[in-house]
Structures are given as structure tokens and as C-alpha cells.
N, C-alpha and C positions, 0 to 999 in steps of 0.2 A: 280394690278391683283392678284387674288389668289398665282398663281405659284410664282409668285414676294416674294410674304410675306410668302410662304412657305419657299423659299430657302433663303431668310435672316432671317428667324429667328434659320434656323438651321446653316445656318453662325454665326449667336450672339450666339447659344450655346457652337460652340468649340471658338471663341473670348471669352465668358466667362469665360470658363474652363482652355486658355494660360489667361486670365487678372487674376485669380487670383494666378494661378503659379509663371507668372511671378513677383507679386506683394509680393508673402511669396520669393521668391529667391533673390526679393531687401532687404527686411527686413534681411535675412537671411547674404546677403553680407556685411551687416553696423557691424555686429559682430568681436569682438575684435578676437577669437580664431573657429579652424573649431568644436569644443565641442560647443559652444554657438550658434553656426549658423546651428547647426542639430537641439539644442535644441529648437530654432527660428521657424526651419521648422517644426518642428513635433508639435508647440504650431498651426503654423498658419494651419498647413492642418486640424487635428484634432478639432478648432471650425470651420472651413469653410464647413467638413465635418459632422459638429454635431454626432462627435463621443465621446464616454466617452475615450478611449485610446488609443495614437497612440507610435508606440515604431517601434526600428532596433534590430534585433538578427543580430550574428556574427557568423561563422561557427571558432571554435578555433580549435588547432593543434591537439586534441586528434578525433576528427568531432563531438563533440556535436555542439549544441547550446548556443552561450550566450547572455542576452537582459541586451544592451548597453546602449539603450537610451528609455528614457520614457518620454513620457509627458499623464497627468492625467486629466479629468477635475473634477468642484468641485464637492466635496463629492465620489467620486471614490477613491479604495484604489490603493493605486502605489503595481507592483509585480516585481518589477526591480530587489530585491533582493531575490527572489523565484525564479529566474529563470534563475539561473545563468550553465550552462555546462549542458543542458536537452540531452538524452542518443538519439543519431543518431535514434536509432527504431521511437521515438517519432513525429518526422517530417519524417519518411520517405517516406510517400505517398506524402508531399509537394514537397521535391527536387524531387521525379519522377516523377512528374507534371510539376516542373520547366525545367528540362532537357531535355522538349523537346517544349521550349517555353509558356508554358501555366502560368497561374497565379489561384489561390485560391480566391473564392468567396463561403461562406455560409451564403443559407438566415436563416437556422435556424437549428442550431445546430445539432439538435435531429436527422436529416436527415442522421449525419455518423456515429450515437453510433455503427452499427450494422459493417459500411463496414470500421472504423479506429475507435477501442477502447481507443486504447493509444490518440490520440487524442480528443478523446472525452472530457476522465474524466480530459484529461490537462485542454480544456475550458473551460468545465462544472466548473469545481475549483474556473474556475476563474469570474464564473457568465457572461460568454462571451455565447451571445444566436447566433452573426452573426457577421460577419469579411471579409474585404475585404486583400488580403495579394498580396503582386507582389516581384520576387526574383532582389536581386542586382546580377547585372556579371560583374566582371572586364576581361573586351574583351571577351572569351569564358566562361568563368569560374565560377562559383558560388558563391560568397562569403557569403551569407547571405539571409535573408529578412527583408522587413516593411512592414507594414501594420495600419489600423485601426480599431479598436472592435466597437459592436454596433453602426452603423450606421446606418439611416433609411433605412428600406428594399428598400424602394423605390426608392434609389437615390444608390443602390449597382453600378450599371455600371458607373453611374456617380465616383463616388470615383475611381472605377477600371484603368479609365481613367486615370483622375488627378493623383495618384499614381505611373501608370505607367509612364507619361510625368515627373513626378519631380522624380526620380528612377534615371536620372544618376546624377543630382546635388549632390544625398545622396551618391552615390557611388567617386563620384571625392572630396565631403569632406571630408570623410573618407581614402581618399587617401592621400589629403592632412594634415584631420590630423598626418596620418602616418609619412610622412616629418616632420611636426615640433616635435613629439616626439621624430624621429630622432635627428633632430635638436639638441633637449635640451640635449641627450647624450653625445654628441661629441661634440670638440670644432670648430670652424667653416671650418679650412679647411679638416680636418676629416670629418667631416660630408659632407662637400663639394662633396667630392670626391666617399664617401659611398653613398651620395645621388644619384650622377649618377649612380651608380651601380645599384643601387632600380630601378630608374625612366627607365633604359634603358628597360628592361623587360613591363612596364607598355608603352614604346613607350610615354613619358610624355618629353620634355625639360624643361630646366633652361635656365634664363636669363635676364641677367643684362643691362637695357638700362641708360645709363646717357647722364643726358642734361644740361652738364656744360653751363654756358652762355658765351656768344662771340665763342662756338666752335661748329662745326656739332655735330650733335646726334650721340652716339657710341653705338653700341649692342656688348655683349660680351654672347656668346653661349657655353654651355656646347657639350659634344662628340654627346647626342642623339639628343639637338635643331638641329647644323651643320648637321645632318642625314637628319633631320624632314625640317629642308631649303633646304635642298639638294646644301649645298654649301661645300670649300674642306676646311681641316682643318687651311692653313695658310691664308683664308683671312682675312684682316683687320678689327676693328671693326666699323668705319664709311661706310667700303663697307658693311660690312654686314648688318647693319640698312638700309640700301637705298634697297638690295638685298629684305630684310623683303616687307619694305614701299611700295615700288614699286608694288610689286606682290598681293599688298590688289587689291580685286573687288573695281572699280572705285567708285560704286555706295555709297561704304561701308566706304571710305576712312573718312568722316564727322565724322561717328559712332565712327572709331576708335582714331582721334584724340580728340572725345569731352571723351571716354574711358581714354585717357594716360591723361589730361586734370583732370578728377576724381578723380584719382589715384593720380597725386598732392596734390590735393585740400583736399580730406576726409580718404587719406590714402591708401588705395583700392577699386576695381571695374571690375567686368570683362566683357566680351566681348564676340559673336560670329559671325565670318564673314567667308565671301568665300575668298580662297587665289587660287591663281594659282601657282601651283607648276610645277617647270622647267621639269619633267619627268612627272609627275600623272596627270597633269592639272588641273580643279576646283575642290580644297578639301575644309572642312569646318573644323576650327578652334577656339577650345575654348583657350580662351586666357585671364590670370588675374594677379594680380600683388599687390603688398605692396609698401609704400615710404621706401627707407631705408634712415634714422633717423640719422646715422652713416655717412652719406656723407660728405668729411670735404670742398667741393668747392664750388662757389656761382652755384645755380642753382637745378637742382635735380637726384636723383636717384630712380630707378626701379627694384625691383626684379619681376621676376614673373615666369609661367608656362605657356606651349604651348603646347595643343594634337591636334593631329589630330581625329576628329568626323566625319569622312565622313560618316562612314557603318551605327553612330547611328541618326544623319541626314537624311540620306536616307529612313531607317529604318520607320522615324518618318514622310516624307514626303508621305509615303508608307501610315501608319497610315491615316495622313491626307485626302488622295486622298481616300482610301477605304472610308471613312466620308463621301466625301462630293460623292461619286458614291454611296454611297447610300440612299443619299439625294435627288440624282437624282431619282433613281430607287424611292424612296418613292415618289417622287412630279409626277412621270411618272403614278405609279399606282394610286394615287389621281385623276390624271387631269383623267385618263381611267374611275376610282371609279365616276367624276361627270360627264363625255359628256354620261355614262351609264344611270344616274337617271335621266339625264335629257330627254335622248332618252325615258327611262319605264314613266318617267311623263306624257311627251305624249304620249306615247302608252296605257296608262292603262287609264289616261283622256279622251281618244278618246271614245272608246267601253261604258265607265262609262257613259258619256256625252251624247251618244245617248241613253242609255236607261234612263238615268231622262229624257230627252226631250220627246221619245216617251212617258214615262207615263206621261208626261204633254198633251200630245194631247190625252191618250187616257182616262183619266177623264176628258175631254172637247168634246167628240166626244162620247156621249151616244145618239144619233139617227141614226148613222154612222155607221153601221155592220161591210160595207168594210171597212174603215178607221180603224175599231179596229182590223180586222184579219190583216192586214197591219202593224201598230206598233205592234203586237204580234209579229210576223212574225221578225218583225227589232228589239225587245227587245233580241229574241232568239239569232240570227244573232250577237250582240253584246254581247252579253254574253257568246257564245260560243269561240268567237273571243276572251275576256278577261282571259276565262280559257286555253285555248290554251296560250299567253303572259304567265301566273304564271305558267303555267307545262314547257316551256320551261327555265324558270328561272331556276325553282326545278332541271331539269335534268342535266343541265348543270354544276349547281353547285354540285349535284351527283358523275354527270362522272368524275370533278377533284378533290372529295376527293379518286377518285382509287377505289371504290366499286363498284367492279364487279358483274354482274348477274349469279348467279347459277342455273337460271330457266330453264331448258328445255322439251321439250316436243314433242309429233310428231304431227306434222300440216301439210298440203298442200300447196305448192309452190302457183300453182291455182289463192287456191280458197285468198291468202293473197292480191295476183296482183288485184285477180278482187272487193276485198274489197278497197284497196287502191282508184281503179278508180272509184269504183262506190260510196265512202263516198264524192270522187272529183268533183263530175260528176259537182253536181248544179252549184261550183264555175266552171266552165268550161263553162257552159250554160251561167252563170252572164256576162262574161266576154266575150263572144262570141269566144269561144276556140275550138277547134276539139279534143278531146283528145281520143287518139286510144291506143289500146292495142295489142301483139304481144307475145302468150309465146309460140308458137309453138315447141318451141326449146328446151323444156324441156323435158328432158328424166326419169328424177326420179322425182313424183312431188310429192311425200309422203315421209317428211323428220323429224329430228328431231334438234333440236334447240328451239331460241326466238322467237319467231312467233310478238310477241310484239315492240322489237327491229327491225324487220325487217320490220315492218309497219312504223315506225317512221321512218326509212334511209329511204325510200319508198317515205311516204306522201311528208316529207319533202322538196326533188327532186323536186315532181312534183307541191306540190303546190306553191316551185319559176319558176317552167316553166310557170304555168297559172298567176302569180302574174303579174310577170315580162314579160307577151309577148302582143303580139297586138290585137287590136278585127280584128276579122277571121282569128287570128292565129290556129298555131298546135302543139299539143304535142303529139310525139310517143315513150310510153315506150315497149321496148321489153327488154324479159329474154332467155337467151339460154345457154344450158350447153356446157361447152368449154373440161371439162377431165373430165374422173371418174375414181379413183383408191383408191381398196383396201378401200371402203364403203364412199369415200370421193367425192362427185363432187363437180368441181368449174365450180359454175354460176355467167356469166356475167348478169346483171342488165344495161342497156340502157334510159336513158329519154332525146331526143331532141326535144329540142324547135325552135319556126322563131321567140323568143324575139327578147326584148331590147341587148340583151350581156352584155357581161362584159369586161372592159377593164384592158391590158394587165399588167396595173400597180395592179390594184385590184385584179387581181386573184392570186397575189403571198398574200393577206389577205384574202381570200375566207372563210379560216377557223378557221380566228381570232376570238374570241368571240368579240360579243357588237360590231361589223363593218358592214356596209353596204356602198355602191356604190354611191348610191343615195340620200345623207343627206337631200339633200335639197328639197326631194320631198315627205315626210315621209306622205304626207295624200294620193297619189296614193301608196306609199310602206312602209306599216307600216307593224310594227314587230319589234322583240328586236334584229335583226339581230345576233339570238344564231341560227338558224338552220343548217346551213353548218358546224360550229361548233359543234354542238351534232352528225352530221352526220358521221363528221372526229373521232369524240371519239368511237363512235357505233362502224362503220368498222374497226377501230386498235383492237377494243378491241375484234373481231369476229377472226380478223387473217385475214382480206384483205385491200384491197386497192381500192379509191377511186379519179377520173382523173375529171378536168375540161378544156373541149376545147370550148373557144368561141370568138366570134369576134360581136364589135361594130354594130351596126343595122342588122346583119345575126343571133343573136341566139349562143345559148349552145350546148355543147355535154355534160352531166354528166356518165361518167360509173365508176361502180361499180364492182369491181370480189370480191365475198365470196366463201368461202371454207366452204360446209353444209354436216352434216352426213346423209347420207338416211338411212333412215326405213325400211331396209331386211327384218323386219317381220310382215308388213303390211299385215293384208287378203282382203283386199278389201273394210271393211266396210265404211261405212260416215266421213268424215274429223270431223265432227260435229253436232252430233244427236242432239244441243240443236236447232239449226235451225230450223229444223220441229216442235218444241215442240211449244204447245201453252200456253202461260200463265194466264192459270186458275185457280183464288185461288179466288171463291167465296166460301160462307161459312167456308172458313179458321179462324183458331180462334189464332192470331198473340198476341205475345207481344212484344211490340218497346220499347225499351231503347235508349232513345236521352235524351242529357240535355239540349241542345238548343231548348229554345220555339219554332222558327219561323221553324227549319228543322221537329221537330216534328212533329209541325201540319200540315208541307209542307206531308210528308210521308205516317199521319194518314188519307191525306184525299184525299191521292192514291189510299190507302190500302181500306176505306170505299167506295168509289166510284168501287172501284173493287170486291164488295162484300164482302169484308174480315169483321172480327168483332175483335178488337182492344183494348186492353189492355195497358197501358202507365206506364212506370219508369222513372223518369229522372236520374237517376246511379246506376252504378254496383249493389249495397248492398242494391237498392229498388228492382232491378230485384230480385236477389236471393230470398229476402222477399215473393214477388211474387208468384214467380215457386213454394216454398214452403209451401207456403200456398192454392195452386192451387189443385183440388182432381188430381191423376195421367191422363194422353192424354187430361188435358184441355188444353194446346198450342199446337196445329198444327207446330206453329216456331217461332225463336226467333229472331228477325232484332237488330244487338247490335252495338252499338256506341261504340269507342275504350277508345277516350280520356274523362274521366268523372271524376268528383272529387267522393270524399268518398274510391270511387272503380272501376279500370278500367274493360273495356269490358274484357282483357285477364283474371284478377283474377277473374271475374263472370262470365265467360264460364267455368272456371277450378273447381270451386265449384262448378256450376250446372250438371256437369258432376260427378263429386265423391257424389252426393247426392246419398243414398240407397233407390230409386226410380224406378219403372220400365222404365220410360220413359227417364232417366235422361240421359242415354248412346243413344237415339234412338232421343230425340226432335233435328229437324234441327236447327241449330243457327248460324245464316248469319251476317258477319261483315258488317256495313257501318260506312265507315271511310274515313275520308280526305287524310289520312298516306297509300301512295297507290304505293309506292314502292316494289320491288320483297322482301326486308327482311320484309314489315309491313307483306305482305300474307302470307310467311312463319310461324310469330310469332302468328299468327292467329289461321292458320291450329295449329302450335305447342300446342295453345290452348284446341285444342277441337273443334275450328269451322268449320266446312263444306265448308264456301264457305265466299269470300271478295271481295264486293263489294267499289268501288270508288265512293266516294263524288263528283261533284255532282252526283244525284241516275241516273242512267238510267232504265227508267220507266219499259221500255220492257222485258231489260235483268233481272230486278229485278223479276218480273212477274213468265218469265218464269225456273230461280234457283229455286222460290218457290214452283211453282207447280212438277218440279221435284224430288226435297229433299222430297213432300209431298208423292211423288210415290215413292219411294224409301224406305219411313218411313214407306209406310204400309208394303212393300215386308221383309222390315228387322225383322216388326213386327210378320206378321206369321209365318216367319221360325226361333221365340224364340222356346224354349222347352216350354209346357205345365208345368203349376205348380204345 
């Protein structure tokens, strides 16, 4: 199954990522001294990483920087010695990045000349374009960083990762090399004794197990191991190995003797397992060891070291589980990403599917009149059907990138209710639905707001009440205002249905996007099931709130309370003088800018059939051409397409209006564009243009903008000054 092969291949990503950690920290362990086994590490991370240079800086006693360890690849110069005691300022946007857990990632240099200079020209120096860098901590503390230069951009988190997971191996060699430098100063019980003193502070034991033969195994513990055992200081050294052994995780007890077993055989080898500790209970413990050589009895001896890792364990299982939760979360929103395409598959095949089939009947039915008004009728029917699907897409993906509408305007409560019911009406009649209306109850019906927005909460509502209800069912929407205060009333909005309902489990998803109830009946209830979902975004983003009460075979409640400004300074006049206007544009003399053949001649032969006479550009910079070469008042108006190559509708509205023309400021120039969102209109109007129309054209409303901009154009035109 998809999900299947989702979530194992992101499982193989982090097993990739420990297989080859843990495969440089084998290498790294077969090393004679901890100087060679960092050197090991920083060889194997740096090709694994296809980086040119992987190094450790050390923070020294004055608080510079010093880079300790390098490894180069070929043909890269080494800077080990260039960089020895670098001045605290230079790294200091690093450690305050560090201190508060973060790590350094640069894709590309250039990005912090402006915000760390000193850093800059440090990398710049060094021909260093990107870098992954992560700090060492010894327990709270800072000691340092590594990192690796030029890595593929590509694979930055990657490395980020890996880096961080092998970060405490570098830190516990570096520890340990610390001990054997000791070491080599002191003679052995000198340093013995110095060495606890070091190791107490870092919370690290010592400890010597010998495995004379013919006798039990003996552990012999330094003051901080006896802490870290939690045992007293006079017990015996064969109690205290049994005390160790015993308390290993059962599961683990194999690992760690095939561990002590290694450590025979090849010298050293280390370990990490769960112990149960007498007070703390499951701790996790790093645990490694050398043969000592010096042993004078048959059998063997074991030096080694013991910490407790619990916090950086935890830390890292922490790590882990964050991974694989958001692998979920990634396979969660995939599987949502395909039950979506798969719902819009059908959904957009359906509507598509009837209108090739109708045009198949109705080039086969040329003696058939009825027949052809019929598929006409059902191409429309499906096509409108289909542009509805793509605008609920568009909106929804809209409303969740946060862009709010700034449109307002003043409109009438009314006359919005009775356009809602009456664009409803037919599907009401198809379906054999009663659908009634009620706004008696409105006291301010001339308000100002989305007039737009509030059609879509509207339609929406009602066209699941008639989708979803029975034939001779009913839907009753009523409006009634509940407060008014201080120019603000809240109206209640009501649509009850005798549907199907909704059940109790479903309605806690109502207004999930890409959900619906009824999966399995998608050819009586098709839709992308976005509308209760745009519906829920609308009303948050208005300041109200929106209720669903319904039950299984009784039907819905949907109410709605918005908070709308009224219109104090309304006089009376028409909600909407374009209503009465008729759209008369014969003998109009038009220029259309389309670059699309088929909308062109879709438009041209609107405009001809409505007596207009017609003029054609296919882009911007043909229009301009046009108008220019035009003698002054030969276009009546100009219908301009947005998106065009050469030159868009915006830069060709903007010229033909700075033309030194008389008409240049006065010719109407009407967007039609597919880009039919509140900011395309805005950048429109911003333009120059009068008036923005939506793709597809509507015939009517186009008609009648024209012939009003045409009445408009002459009124503006005689009240020029004479010249």
C-alpha cells in the first residue's frame, strides 16, 4: 500500500543515517589513540557527507577558538594552522545560537556578509560558500564546535542530522583523550587518583574488571563508578561485579557480554545499554574499555569507563519520535492529498463527461430541434456545475493562505436573500423542493460589508439543504435581526431542511475541508465537499459564528449570527441602478484584447451579434499599437484581457491612459480575466480600468457595464472644458 511504502522508506531514511554513524564509530573504535579515532571520524563523515572539510574547534582558556582537528579532501588546502586562538567576537553570533540549543546551517555564504561581517570575511578566506556546524556540550557547557564546509546544498539537513547524532561520540573522545594525556603526565597512581578528581566533575567512572580464570569476575571502582553504582564504598570486588551484571536490562545482557568478549579479543570496544539503577531506576549507560597488557595472572584484564547518558538518550529518542511524528503527519496529509484527487477526479470527470457526451448527441441529432435545445441546456448545466468545483477549489485554498477581503461596500440585506433564492430556485424545482423565504425580521436592510461573501455563506447553506433533502421536501431560510448597537446589528441567518441529516459523528467534520458523509454515493452528492468549509472560513473571518443541528432522517438546522455595519447614510435610492439598465451596445465600436483564439472569437461574436463593431489585439503592446494609431473617440471601450505575453492587460491600461489624447483619460476599459479574486479587481481598478469582469463572460452583466460606461463616457465627455 502507498502508506506502507511511505512510512518505510522514511524509516530507511533515519536507519540510513544511524547505519552509517554507527558504521564511522566502529571504524573510529579499531583506533590505537582518541587523536586517531576523531581523525577516523572526521575522514568518514566528511566523504559520506561529500564535503571538502570537516574539522573540531576548541573553545581554549583565554575563550578564543582553536581548530584541533581537520580532515581535508583531495586537492583542498588544510587551515588547521590559520586557525589557531580566533578572537571570541568572531564566532560570537555562533555560541549565541548555541546557547540556546540551536545549531548553524548556511546555504550560501553571501547571505550573512551584511548581518556577521567578522564572520563572513573568516569564510569567505577560506573559499567556504556553505557549512553545516552543530556545538559540543560537555553536560550544560560548551566546549566547542564541528562541523562540515561545502556540502551539497541539497543534503544541508541531512548532514545537520548526522552531525548532530555523532556530536557526543566527539565530545566523549575528546574527553577521553583528555585522560590519556593525563595519563602520560603522571605516573600511574598519580594520575590515578588526579584522574578521579577530573572524571568526578564530568560524572564519568573508572573501572577495572579482571577475569582471572578458575576465580569469579572482580570489578574494582573508582569513588565516582561506586556513586554512579550506587553501591557503599567497602563492598567487595566480586559483589560489586554481580551488583554491575545483575542490574544490565535482560534483553541486553547478550550485547554486553559478546562487548567484554571484544574487548578481550581486539583490545577495545564499547557499548550502550539500559541498567537499572537501585534509586533512579532505567538509566542508559555508555560503557568502553582497553585490555590491560600488564596483567601478570592467567586470564584477563579490563580497564574502562562508565557514564550515565540518560538525559542524552532521552534527548535523542525525543529526536527520533519528533521524525517519525512527522512522518506520520506527512503520510496523514498525503493519504488526505490523494482520497482529494481522487474525490476532484470524479468530480471534474463527471460534469466533463456529460458535456462530450451531450456534444456527441448533438452532432448526431441535426433534425431534432428538441433534442438540441436539451443537450444545450445539459452542456450549460454541466459546465456551470464544473466552474463552481474550480471556484470552490480556488477559495478555499484562498481563505488558508490568510488573505483577507478588504472589499466593502453598501448593499441590501433584501434584495442578497432574494438573489441567493432565486439563482436556487430551478435546483429547487429539479429536485422537487419547496424552498421559502422569510426576512421579515430585518430591521436595517441597507448595510455595508461583502455583499459577495455573503452570497457564498448563503448559497452554500442552501444549496446542501436542496442537494441533500428528499423530493417534496422543504427548505426554509429565514433572516432576523437579534441586537443593534452603536451602527452594528447582528443578524441571525437560518436555513432548515426535512433532508437526509447528518450524523452525530460527522458533524464534529462538517467543516473539514475535502469531507463529506456520504462517500459512497458521490453521483447523487457530488461536490469537492469544500463548502461548509469555505463557509466556516467566511464567518470567522466576518467576526460570527456558525451552528449545525441535525439528526439522521429529520433534516438540519444551519444558523448563522454575523455582525454587519448599517448604512446611516442611505437616502433611499436603488440598491442597484444596474438592474434596470439595459444592455445596449449596438453600433458600439469595441476593441478586444484576448490572446486566446477560442475566447476571442467566443466574445467577438457576442459583441457582433449585439451589434457592436469589433476591433482585435491578441496582447497588451498590440492594443497600445491600436488605440494609437486609432484617430481620437474611434473606441467606444476597451474589453482587456489581464494575463497576455509581450504585455499585460495592467501595463496596457497604464499606457493608454498616460497617452496625450483626448480620449485617453475618458475611453472605458473593462477587465475580462480568469484572476477574479477581491485583490485581481483592486489591481485593475489600480490600473486605470473602470470595471472587472470574471471569466467565464457573463453575457448580460457584460452588456449592460458597457452600455453604462458608454453613458457615462459621453456625460464626462461634455462636461470637458472647450478647447
Amino acid at each position: 500500500m502507498p502508506e506502507d511504502r511511505e512510512r518505510h522508506s522514511g524509516m530507511r531514511s533515519v536507519q540510513n543515517l544511524e547505519a552509517i554513524i554507527n558504521e564511522g564509530l566502529r571504524v573510529a573504535l579499531l583506533e590505537e589513540t582518541p587523536d586517531q579515532s576523531l581523525g577516523v571520524l572526521l575522514e568518514h563523515l566528511g566523504k559520506a557527507l561529500n564535503g571538502e572539510r570537516t574539522y573540531i574547534f576548541e573553545q581554549n582558556r583565554s575563550g578564543g577558538d582553536d581548530n584541533t582537528y581537520e580532515w581535508v579532501a583531495d586537492g583542498v588546502e588544510p587551515e588547521r594552522e590559520d586557525l589557531q586562538n580566533l578572537p571570541p567576537e568572531v564566532c560570537a553570533s555562533w555560541y549565541r545560537n548555541f546557547s540556546v540549543g540551536g545549531h548553524i546551517v548556511i546555504k550560501n555564504v553571501e547571505d550573512i556578509r551584511e548581518a556577521d561581517p567578522l564572520q563572513y570575511e573568516n569564510l569567505k578566506r577560506q573559499g567556504i560558500h556553505s557549512l553545516v556546524v552543530v556545538p559540543l556540550y560537555d553536560g550544560k557547557r560548551i566546549i566547542g564546535f564541528y562541523g562540515v564546509d561545502n556540502p551539497p546544498v541539497k543534503s544541508l539537513e541531512y548532514a545537520s542530522n548526522m552531525l548532530q547524532t555523532a556530536a557526543y561520540f566527539i565530545v566523549s573522545s575528546l574527553k577521553r583523550r583528555n585522560l590519556f594525556r593525563e595519563l602520560q603526565k603522571r605516573s600511574y597512581l598519580e594520575g590515578r587518583q588526579s584522574l578521579e578528581d577530573i572524571l568526578e566533575g564530568a560524572r564519568i567512572g573508572i573501572w577495572t574488571i579482571e577475569l582471572e580464570e578458575g576465580c569469579r569476575p572482580r570489578m574494582y571502582a573508582d569513588r565516582t563508578m561506586r556513586e554512579l553504582l550506587g553501591v557503599p564504598d567497602g563492598i567487595g570486588p566480586e559483589a560489586c561485579y554481580r551488583h554491575w551484571f545483575e542490574r544490565v536490562e535482560p534483553d541486553y545482557v547478550k550485547m554486553v557480554r559478546e562487548t567484554v568478549q571484544e574487548i578481550v579479543k581486539s583490545g577495545r570496544a564499547e557499548v550502550i545499554y539500559p541498567w537499572n539503577h537501585p534509586e533512579l531506576g532505567k538509566i542508559y549507560v555508555r560503557c568502553g574499555g582497553v585490555t590491560d597488557k600488564t596483567f601478570p595472572k592467567p586470564g584477563a584484564c579490563l580497564i574502562g569507563y562508565h557514564q550515565d547518558i540518560t538525559e542524552t538518550m532521552l534527548t535523542r529518542k525525543k529526536q527520533e519520535q519528533s521524525i517519525m511524528e512527522l512522518l506520520e503527519r506527512v503520510r496523514q496529509a498525503n493519504s488526505v492529498k490523494s482520497e482529494f484527487l481522487s474525490h476532484m477526479s470524479h468530480d471534474l470527470r463527471t460534469p466533463i463527461n456529460g458535456i462530450l457526451g451531450m456534444l456527441a448527441i448533438l452532432e448526431n441529432s441535426g433534425d431534432d430541434p428538441e433534442r438540441q435545445r436539451d443537450c444545450r441546456k445539459k452542456i450549460r448545466v454541466s459546465a456551470e456545475h464544473l466552474l463552481s468545483l474550480v471556484n470552490d477549489v480556488l477559495q478555499v485554498s484562498r481563505l488558508d493562505s490568510g488573505r483577507l477581503s478588504a472589499v466593502e461596500k453598501p448593499f441590501d440585506l433584501h434584495a442578497v436573500l432574494e438573489d441567493c433564492v432565486t439563482v436556487l430556485s430551478p435546483l429547487a424545482e429539479e429536485r422537487a423542493v419547496r424552498l421559502e423565504l422569510e426576512a421579515s425580521g430585518l430591521r436595517h436592510g441597507r448595510v455595508i460589508g461583502n455583499p459577495l461573501h455573503l452570497k457564498q455563506i448563503l448559497m452554500s447553506v442552501i444549496d446542501n439543504a436542496l442537494k441533500y433533502n428528499r423530493p417534496h421536501g422543504s427548505v426554509f431560510v429565514r433572516a432576523e435581526e437579534t441586537a443593534f448597537h452603536e451602527g452594528t446589528a447582528n443578524v441571525r441567518f437560518v436555513v432548515e431542511d426535512t433532508g437526509i441529516g447528518i450524523g452525530k459523528e460527522f458533524q464534529e467534520h462538517i467543516f473539514e475541508p475535502f469531507t463529506q458523509e456520504h462517500q459512497d454515493a458521490r453521483t447523487d452528492y457530488n461536490g469537492a465537499g469544500l463548502g461548509m468549509s469555505i463557509v466556516k472560513k467566511l464567518v470567522d473571518q466576518a467576526g460570527g459564528t456558525v451552528t449545525v443541528d441535525s439528526q439522521p432522517g429529520r433534516g438540519s438546522v444551519v444558523q448563522i449570527l454575523l455582525p454587519v455595519r448599517v448604512d446611516e447614510t442611505w437616502t433611499g435610492r436603488p440598491a442597484d441602478e444596474e438592474e434596470s439598465e439595459r444592455g445596449v451596445v449596438a453600433g458600439m465600436r469595441v476593441l478586444l484584447v484576448e490572446d486566446n483564439q477560442i475566447n476571442c472569437e467566443i466574445v467577438e461574436y457576442i459583441l457582433r451579434e449585439a451589434g457592436a463593431e469589433v476591433a482585435t489585439a491578441n496582447d497588451g503592446k498590440a492594443a497600445v499599437e491600436a488605440f494609437e494609431a486609432s484617430a481620437p473617440g474611434t473606441f467606444d471601450c476597451v474589453l482587456m484581457d489581464l494575463m497576455m505575453p509581450v504585455m499585460s492587460g495592467y501595463e496596457a491600461a497604464r499606457v493608454i491612459r498616460g497617452l496625450e489624447r483626448p480620449d485617453a483619460g475618458t475611453v472605458p476599459i473593462i477587465a475580462l480575466s480568469a484572476n477574479a479574486f477581491e485583490e485581481d479587481i483592486a489591481l485593475a481598478k489600480d490600473a486605470g480600468m473602470n470595471e472587472h469582469l470574471a471569466k467565464p463572460v457573463d453575457i448580460r452583466r457584460m452588456l449592460q457595464v458597457m452600455n453604462r460606461l458608454r453613458g457615462r463616457q459621453g456625460l464626462e465627455a461634455r462636461d470637458e472644458p472647450a478647447t
